[in-house]
N, CA, C and O atoms as a GROMACS GRO file, in nm:
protein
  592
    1UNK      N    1   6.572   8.736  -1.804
    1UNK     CA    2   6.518   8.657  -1.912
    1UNK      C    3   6.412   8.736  -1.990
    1UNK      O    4   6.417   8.747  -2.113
    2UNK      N    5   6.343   8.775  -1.934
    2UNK     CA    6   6.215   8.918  -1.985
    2UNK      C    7   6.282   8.990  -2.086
    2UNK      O    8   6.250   9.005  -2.204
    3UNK      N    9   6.395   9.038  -2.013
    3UNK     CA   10   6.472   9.153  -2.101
    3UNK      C   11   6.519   9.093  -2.235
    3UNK      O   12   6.511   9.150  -2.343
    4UNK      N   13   6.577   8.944  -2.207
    4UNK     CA   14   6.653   8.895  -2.354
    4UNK      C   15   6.525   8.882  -2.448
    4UNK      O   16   6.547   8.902  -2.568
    5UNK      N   17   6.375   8.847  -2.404
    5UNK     CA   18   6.275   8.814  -2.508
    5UNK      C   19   6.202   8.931  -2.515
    5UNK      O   20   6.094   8.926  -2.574
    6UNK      N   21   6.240   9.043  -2.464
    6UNK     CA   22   6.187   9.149  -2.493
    6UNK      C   23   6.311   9.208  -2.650
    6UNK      O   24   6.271   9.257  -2.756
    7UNK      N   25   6.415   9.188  -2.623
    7UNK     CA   26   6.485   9.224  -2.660
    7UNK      C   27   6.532   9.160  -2.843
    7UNK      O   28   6.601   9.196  -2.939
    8UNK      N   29   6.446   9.054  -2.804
    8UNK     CA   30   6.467   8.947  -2.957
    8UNK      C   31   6.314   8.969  -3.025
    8UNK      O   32   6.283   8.941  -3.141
    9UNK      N   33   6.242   9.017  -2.939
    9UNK     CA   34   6.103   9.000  -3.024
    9UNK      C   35   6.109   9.173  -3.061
    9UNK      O   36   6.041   9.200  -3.160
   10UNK      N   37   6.191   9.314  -2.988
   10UNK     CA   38   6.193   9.444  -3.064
   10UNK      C   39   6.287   9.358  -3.198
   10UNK      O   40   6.223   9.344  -3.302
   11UNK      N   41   6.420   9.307  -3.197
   11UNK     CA   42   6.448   9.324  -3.267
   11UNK      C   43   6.403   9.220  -3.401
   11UNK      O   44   6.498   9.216  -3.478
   12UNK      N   45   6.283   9.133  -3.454
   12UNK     CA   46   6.216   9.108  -3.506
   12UNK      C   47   6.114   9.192  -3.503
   12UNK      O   48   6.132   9.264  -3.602
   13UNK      N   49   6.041   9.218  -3.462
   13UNK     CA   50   5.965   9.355  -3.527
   13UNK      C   51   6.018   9.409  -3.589
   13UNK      O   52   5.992   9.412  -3.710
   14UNK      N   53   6.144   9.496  -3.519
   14UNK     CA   54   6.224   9.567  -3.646
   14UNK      C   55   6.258   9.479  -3.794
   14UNK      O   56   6.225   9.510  -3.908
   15UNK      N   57   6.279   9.447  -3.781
   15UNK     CA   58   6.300   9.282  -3.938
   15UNK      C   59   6.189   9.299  -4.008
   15UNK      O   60   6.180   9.349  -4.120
   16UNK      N   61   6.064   9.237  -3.911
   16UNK     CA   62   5.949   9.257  -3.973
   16UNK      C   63   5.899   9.363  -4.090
   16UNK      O   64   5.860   9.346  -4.206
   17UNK      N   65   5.922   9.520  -3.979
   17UNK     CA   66   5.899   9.638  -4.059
   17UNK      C   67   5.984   9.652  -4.161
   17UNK      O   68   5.955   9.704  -4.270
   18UNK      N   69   6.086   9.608  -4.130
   18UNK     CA   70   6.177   9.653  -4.228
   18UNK      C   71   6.176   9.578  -4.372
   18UNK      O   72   6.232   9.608  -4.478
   19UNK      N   73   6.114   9.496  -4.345
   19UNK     CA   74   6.070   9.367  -4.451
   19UNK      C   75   5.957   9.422  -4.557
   19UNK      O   76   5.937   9.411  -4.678
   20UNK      N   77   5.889   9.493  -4.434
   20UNK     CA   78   5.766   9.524  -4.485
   20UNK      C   79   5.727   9.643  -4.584
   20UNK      O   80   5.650   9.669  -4.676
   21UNK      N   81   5.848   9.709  -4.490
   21UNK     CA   82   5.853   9.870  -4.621
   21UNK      C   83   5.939   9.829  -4.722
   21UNK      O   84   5.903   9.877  -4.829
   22UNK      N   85   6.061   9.743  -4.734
   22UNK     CA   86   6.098   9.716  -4.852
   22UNK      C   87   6.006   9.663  -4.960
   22UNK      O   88   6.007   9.699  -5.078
   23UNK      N   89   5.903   9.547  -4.891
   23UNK     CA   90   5.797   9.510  -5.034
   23UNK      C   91   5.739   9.633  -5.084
   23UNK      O   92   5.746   9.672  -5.200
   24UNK      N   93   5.671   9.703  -4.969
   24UNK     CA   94   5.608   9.883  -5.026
   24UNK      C   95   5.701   9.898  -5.167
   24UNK      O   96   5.677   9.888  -5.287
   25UNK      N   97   5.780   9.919  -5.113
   25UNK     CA   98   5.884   9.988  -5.198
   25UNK      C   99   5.933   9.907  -5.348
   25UNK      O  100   5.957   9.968  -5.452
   26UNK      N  101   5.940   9.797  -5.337
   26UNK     CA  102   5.956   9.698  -5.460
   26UNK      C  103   5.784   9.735  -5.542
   26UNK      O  104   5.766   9.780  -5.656
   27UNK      N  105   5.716   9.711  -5.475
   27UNK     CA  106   5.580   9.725  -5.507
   27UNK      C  107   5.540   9.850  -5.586
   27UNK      O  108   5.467   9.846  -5.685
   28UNK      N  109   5.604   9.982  -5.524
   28UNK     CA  110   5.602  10.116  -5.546
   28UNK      C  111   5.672  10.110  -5.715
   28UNK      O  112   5.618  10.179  -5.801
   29UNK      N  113   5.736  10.065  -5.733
   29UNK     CA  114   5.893  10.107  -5.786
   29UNK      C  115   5.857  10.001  -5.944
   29UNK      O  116   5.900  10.024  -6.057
   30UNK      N  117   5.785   9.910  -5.909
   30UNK     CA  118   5.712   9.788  -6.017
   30UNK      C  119   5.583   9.863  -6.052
   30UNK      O  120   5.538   9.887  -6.164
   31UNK      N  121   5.556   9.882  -5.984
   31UNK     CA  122   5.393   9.997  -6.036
   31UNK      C  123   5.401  10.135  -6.159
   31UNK      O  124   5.352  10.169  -6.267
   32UNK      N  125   5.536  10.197  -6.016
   32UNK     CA  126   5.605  10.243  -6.133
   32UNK      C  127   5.665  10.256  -6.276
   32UNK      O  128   5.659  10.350  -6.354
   33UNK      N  129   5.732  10.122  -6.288
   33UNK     CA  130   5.756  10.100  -6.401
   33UNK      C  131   5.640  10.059  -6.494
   33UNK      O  132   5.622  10.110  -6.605
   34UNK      N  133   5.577   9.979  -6.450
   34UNK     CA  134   5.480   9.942  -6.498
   34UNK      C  135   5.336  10.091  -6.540
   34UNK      O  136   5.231  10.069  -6.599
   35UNK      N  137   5.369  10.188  -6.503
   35UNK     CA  138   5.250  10.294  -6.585
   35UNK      C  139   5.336  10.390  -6.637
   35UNK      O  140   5.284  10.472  -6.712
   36UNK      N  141   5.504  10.401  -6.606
   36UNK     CA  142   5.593  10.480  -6.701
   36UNK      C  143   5.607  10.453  -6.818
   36UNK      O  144   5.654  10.541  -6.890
   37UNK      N  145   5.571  10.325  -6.873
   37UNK     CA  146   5.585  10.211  -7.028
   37UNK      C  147   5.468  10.208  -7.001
   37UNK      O  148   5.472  10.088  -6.974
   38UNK      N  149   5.370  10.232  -6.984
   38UNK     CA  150   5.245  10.181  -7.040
   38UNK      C  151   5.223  10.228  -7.185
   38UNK      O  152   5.182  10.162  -7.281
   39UNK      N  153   5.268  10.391  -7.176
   39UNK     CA  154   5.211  10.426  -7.320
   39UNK      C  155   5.360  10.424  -7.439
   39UNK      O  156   5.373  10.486  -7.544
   40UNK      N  157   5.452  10.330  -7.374
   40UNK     CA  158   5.552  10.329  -7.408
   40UNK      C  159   5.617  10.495  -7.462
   40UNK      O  160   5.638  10.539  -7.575
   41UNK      N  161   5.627  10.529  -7.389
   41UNK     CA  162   5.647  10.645  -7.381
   41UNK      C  163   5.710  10.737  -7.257
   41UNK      O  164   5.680  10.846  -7.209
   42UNK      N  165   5.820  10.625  -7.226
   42UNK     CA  166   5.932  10.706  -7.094
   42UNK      C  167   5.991  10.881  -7.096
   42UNK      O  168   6.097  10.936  -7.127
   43UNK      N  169   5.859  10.925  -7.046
   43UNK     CA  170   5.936  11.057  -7.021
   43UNK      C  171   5.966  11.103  -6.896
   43UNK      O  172   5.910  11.076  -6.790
   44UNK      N  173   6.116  11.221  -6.931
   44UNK     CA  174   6.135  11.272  -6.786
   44UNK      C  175   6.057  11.304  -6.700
   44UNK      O  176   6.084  11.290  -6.581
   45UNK      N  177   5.962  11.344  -6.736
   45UNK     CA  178   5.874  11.398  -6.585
   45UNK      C  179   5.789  11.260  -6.485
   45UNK      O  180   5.744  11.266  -6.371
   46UNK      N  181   5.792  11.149  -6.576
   46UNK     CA  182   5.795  11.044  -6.515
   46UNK      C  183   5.907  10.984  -6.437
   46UNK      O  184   5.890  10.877  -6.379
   47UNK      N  185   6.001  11.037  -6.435
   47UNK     CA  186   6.160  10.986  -6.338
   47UNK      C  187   6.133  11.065  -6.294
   47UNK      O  188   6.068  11.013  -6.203
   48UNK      N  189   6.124  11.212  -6.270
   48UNK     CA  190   6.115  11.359  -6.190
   48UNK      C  191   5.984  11.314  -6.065
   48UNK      O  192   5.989  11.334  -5.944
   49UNK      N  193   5.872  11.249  -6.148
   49UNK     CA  194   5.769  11.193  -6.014
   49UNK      C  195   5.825  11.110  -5.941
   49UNK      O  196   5.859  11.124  -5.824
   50UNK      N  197   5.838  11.012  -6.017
   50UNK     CA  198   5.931  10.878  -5.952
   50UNK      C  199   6.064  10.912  -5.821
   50UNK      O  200   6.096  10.853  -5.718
   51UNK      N  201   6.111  11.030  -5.889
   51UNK     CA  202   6.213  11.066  -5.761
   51UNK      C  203   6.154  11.167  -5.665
   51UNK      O  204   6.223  11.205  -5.570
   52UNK      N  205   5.990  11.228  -5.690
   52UNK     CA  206   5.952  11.302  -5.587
   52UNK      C  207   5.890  11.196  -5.524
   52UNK      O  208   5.925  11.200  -5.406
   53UNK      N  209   5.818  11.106  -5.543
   53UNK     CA  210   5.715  10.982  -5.486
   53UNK      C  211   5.875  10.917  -5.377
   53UNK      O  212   5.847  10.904  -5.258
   54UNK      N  213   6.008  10.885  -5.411
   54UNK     CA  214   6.068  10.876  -5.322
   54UNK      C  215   6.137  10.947  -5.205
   54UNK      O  216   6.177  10.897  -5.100
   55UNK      N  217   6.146  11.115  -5.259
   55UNK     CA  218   6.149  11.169  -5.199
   55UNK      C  219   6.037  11.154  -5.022
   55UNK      O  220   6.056  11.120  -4.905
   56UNK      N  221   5.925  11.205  -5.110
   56UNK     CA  222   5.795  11.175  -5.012
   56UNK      C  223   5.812  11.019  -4.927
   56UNK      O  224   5.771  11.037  -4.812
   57UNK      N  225   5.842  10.925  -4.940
   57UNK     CA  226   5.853  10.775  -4.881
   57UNK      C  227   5.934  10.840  -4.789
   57UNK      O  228   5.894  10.878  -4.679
   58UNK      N  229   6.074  10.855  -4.842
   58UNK     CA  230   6.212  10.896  -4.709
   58UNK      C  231   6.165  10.992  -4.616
   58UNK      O  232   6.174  10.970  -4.495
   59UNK      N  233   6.106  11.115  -4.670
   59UNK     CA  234   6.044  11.153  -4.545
   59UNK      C  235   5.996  11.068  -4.413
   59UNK      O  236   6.050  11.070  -4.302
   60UNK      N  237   5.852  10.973  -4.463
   60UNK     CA  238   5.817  10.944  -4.376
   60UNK      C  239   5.870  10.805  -4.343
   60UNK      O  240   5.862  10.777  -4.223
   61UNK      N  241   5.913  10.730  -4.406
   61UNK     CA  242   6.013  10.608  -4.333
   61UNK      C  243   6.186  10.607  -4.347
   61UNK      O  244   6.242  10.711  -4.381
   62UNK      N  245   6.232  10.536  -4.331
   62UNK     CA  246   6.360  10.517  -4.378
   62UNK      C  247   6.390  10.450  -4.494
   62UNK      O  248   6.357  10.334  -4.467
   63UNK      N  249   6.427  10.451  -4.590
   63UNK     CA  250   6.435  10.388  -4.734
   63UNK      C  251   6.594  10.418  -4.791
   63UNK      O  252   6.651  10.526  -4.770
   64UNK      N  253   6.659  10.296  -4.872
   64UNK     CA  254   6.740  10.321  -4.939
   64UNK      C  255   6.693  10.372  -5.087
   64UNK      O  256   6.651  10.309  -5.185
   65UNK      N  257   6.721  10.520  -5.062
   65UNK     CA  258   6.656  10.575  -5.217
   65UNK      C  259   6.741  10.500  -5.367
   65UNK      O  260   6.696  10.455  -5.472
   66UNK      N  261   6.838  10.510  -5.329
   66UNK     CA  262   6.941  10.433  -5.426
   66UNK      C  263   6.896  10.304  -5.479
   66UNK      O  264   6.877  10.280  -5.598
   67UNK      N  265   6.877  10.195  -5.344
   67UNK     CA  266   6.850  10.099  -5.376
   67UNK      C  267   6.728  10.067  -5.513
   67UNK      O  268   6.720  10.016  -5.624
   68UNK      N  269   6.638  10.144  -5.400
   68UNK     CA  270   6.482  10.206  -5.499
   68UNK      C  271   6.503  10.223  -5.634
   68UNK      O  272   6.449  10.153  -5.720
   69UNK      N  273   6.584  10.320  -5.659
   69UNK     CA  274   6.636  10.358  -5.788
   69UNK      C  275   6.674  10.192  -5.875
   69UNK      O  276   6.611  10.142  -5.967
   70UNK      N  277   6.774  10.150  -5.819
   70UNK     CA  278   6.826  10.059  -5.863
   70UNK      C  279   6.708   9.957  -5.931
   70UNK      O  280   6.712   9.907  -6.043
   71UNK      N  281   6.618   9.944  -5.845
   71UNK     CA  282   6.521   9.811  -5.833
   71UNK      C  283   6.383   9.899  -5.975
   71UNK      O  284   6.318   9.840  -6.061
   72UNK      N  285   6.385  10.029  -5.946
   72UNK     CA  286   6.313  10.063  -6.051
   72UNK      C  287   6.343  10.013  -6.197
   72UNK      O  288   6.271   9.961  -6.283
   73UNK      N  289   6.526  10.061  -6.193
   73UNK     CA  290   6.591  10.072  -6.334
   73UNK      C  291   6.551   9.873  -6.379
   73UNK      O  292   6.506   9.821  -6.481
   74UNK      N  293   6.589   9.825  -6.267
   74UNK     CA  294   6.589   9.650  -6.317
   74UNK      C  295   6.432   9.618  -6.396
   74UNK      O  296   6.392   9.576  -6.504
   75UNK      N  297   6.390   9.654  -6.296
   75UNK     CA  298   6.232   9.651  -6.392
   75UNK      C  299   6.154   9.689  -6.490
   75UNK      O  300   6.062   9.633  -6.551
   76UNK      N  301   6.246   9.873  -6.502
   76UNK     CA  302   6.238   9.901  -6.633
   76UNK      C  303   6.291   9.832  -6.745
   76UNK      O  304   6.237   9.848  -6.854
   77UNK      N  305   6.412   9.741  -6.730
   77UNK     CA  306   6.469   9.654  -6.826
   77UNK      C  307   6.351   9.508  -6.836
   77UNK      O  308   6.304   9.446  -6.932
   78UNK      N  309   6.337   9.497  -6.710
   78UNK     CA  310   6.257   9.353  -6.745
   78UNK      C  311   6.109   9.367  -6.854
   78UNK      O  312   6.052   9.269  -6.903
   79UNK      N  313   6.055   9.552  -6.879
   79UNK     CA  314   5.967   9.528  -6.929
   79UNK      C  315   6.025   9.549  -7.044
   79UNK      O  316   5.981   9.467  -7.125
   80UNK      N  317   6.124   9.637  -7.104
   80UNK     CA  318   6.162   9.641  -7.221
   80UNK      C  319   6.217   9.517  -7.280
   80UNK      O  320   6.227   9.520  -7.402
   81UNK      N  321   6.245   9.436  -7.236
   81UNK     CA  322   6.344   9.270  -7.253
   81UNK      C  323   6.258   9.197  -7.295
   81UNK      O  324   6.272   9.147  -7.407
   82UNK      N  325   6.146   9.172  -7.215
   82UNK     CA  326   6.086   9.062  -7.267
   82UNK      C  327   5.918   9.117  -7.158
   82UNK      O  328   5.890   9.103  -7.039
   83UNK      N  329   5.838   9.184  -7.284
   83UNK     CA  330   5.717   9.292  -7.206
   83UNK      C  331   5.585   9.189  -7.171
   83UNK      O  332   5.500   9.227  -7.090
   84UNK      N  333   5.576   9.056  -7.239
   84UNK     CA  334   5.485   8.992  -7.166
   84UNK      C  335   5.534   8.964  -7.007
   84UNK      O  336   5.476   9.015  -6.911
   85UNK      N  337   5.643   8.880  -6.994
   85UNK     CA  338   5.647   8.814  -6.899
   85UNK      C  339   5.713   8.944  -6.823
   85UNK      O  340   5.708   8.919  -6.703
   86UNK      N  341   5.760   9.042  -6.841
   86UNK     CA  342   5.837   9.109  -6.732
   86UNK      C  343   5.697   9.236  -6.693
   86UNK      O  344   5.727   9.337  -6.628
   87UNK      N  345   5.582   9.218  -6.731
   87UNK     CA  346   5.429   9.258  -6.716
   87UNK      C  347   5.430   9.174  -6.626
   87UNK      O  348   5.440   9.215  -6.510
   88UNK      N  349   5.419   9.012  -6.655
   88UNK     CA  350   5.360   8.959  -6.510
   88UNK      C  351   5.444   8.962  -6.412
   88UNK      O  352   5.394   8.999  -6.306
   89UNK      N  353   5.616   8.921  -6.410
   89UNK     CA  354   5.664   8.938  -6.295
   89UNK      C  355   5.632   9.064  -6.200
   89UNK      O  356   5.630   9.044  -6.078
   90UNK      N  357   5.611   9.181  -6.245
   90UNK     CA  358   5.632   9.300  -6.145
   90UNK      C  359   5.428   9.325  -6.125
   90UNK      O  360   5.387   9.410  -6.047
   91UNK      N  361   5.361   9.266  -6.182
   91UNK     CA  362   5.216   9.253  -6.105
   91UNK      C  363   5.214   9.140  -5.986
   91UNK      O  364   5.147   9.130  -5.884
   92UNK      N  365   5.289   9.081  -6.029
   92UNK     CA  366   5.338   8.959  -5.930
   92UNK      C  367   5.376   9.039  -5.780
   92UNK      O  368   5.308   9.036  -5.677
   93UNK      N  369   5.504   9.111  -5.803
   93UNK     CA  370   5.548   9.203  -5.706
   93UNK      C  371   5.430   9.278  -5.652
   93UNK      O  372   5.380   9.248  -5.544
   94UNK      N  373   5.378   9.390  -5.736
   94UNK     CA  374   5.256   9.476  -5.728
   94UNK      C  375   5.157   9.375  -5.583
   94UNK      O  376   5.125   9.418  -5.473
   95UNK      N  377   5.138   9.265  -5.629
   95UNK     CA  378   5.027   9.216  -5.587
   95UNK      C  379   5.080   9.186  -5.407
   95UNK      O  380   4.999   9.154  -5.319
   96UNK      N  381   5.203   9.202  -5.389
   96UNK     CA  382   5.231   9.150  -5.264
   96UNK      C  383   5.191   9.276  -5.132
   96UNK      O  384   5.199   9.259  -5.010
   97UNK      N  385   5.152   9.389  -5.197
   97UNK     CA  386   5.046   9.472  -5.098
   97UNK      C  387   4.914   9.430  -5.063
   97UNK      O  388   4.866   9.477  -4.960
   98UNK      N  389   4.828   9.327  -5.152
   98UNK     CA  390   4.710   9.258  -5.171
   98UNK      C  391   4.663   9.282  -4.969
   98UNK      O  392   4.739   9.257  -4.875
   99UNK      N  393   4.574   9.314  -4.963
   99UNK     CA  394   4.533   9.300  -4.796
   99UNK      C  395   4.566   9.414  -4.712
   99UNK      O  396   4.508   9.430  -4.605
  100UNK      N  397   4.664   9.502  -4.760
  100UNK     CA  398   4.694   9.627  -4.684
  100UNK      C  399   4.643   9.708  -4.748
  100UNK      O  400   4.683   9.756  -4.854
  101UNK      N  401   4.525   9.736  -4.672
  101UNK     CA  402   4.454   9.886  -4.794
  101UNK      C  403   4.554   9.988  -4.773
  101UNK      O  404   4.574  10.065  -4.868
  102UNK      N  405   4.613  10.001  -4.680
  102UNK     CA  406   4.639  10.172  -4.686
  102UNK      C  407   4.798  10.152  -4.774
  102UNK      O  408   4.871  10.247  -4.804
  103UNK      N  409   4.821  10.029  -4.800
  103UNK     CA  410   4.950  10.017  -4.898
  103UNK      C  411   4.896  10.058  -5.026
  103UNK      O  412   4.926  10.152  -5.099
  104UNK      N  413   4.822   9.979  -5.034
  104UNK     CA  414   4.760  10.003  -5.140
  104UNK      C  415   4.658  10.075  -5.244
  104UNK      O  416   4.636  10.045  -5.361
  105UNK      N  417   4.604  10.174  -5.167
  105UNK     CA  418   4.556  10.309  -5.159
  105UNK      C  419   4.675  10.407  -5.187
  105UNK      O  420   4.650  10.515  -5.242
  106UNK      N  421   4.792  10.378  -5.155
  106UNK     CA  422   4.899  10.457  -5.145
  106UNK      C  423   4.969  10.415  -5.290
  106UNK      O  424   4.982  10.491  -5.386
  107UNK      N  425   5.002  10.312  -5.284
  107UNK     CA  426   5.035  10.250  -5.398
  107UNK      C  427   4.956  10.296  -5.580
  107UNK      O  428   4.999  10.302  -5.694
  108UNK      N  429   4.833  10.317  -5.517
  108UNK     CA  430   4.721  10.369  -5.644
  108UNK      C  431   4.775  10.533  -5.645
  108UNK      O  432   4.749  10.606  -5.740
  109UNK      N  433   4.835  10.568  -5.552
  109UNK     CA  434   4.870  10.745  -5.551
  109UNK      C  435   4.994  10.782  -5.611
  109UNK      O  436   5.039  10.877  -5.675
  110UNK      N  437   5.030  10.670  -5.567
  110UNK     CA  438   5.183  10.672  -5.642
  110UNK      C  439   5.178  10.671  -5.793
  110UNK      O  440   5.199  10.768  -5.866
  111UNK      N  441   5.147  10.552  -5.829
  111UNK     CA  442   5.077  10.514  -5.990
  111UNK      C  443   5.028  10.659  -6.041
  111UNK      O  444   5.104  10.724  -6.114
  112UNK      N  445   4.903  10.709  -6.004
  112UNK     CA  446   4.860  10.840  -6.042
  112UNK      C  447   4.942  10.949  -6.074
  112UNK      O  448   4.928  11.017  -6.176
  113UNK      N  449   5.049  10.969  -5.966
  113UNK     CA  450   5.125  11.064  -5.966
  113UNK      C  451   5.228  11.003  -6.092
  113UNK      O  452   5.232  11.096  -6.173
  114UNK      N  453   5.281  10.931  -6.126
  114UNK     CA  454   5.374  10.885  -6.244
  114UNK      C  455   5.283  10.922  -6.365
  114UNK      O  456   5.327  10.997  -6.452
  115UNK      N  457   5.110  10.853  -6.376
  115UNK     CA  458   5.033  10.888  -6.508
  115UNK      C  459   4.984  10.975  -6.495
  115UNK      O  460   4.885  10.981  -6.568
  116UNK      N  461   5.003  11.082  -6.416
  116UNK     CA  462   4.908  11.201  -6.474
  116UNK      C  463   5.072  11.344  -6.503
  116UNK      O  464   5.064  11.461  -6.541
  117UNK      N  465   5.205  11.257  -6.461
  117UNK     CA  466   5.348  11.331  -6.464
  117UNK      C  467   5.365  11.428  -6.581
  117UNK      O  468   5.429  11.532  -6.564
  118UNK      N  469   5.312  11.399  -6.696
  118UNK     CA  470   5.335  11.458  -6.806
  118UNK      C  471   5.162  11.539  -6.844
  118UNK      O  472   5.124  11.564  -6.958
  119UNK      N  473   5.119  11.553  -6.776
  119UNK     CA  474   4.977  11.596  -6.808
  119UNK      C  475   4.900  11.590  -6.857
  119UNK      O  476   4.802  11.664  -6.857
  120UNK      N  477   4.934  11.436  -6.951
  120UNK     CA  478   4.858  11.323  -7.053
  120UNK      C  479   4.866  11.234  -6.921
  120UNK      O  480   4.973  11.199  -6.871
  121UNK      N  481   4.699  11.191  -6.857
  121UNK     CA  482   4.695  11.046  -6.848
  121UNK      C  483   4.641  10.959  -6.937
  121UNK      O  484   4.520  10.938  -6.937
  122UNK      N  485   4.713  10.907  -7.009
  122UNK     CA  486   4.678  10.813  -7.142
  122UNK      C  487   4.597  10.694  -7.114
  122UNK      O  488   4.629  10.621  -7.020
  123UNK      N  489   4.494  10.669  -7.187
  123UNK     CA  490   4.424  10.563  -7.175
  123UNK      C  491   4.478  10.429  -7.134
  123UNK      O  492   4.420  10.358  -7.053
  124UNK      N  493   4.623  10.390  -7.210
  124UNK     CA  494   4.729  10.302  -7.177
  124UNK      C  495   4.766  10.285  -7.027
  124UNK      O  496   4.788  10.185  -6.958
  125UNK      N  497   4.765  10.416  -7.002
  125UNK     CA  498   4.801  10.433  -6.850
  125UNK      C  499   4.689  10.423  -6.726
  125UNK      O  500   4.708  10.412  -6.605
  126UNK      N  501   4.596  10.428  -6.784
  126UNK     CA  502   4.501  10.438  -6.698
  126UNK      C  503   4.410  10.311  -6.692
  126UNK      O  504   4.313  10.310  -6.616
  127UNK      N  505   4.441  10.203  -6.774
  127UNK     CA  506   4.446  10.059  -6.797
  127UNK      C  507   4.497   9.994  -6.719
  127UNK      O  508   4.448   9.908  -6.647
  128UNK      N  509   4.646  10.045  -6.730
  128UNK     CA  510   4.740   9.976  -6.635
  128UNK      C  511   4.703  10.039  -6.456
  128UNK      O  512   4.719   9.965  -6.359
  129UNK      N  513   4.660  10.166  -6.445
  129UNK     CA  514   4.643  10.138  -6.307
  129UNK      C  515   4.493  10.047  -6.215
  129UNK      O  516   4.471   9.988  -6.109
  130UNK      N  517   4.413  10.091  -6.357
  130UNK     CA  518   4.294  10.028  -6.356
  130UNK      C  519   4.310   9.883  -6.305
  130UNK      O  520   4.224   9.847  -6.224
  131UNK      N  521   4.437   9.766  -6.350
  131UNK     CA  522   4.482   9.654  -6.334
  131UNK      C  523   4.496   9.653  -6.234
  131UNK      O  524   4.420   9.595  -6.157
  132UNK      N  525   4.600   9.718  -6.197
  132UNK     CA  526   4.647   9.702  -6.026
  132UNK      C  527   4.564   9.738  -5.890
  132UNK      O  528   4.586   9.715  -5.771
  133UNK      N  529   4.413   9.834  -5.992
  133UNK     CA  530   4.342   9.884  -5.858
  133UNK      C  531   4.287   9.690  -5.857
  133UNK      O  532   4.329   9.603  -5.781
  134UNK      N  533   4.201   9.678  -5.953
  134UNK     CA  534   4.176   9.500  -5.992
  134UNK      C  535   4.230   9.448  -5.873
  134UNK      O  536   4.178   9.442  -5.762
  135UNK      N  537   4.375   9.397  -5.924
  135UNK     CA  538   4.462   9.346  -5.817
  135UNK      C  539   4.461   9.350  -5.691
  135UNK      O  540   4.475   9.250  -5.620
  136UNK      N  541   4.439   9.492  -5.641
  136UNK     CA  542   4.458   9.445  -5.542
  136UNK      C  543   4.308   9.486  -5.428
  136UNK      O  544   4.302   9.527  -5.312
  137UNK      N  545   4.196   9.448  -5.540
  137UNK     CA  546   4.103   9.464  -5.481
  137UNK      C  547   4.038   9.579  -5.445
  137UNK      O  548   3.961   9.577  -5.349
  138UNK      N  549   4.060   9.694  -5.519
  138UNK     CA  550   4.024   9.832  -5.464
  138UNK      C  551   3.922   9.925  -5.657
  138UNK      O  552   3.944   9.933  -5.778
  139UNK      N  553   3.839   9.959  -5.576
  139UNK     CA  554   3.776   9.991  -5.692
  139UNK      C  555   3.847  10.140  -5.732
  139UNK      O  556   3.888  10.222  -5.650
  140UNK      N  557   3.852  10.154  -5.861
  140UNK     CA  558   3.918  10.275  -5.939
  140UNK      C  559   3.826  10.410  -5.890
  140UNK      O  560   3.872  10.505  -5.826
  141UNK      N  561   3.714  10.399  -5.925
  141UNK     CA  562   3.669  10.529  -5.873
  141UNK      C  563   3.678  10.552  -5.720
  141UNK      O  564   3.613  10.653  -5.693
  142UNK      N  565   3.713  10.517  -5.653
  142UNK     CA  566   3.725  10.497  -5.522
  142UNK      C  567   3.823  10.553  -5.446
  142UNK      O  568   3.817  10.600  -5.333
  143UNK      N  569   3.952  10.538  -5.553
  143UNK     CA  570   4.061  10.538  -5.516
  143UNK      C  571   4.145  10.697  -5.642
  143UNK      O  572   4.260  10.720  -5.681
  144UNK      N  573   4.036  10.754  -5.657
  144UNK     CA  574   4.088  10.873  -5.783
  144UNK      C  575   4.098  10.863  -5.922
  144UNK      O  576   4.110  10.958  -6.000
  145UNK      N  577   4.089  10.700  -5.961
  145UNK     CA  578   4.157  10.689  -6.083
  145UNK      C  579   4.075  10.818  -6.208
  145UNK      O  580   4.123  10.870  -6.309
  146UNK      N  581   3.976  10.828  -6.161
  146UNK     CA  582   3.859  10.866  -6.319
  146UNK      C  583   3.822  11.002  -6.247
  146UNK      O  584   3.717  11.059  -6.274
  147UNK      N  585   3.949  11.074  -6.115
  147UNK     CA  586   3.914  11.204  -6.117
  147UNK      C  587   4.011  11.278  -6.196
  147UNK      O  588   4.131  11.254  -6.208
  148UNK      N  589   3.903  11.422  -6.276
  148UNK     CA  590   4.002  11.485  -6.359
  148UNK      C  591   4.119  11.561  -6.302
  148UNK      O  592   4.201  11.613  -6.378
   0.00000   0.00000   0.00000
């Protein structure tokens, strides 16, 4: 009997985690989009970060990079479609790291690495991460935003 509730509570943990790095990752991927359009201004070296920032994730967890991809591209549409409300849906997302500093410390690195991709971090951009440090409770200088 030990063994079967040992055996149902690994495999909920596993669920758990696995639950848990997918929000990372929705979170990652909405942040993303969200400081690649900030200065409305989608350039390659912002997809080139975007696919090294996933690169770096798969290393250290398991991730469907594809998926990632996928969930980026949707969001990039939701801000071009309709940019008020598809702003709040993916801060919405953003915000579901709220309480995990080290998500979200990570999450502010990620962001960085997309606005500083092209070697303009634009005021636009640095607004928008400014928001999400806000969000999720973490002060900007704290976290790199205002290092050169």
């Amino acid at each position: 009997m030990r063994q079967l509730i040992s055996g149902v509570r690994g495999t909920v943990d596993k669920f758990r985690a696995s639950s848990r790095q997918r929000g990372f990752v929705d979170a990652a991927m909405a942040a993303c989009a969200l400081v690649a359009l900030a200065d409305k201004d989608h350039r390659l070296s912002e997809v080139v970060a975007r696919d090294r920032v996933l690169h770096a994730l798969s290393r250290e967890q398991k991730i469907d990079v594809r998926r990632a991809v996928a969930t980026y591209d949707r969001y990039h549409g939701l801000l071009l479609g309709d940019p008020p409300a598809g702003r709040r849906s993916l801060m919405d997302i953003v915000a579901g790291v709220k309480g995990d500093r080290e998500q979200s410390e990570t999450l502010i690195k990620v962001c960085l690495s997309i606005g500083k991709a092209d070697q303009e971090f634009s005021a636009r951009e640095r607004a928008v991460v400014e928001e999400i440090c806000n969000l999720l409770g973490l002060h900007p200088g704290d976290v790199g935003v205002y290092d050169l």
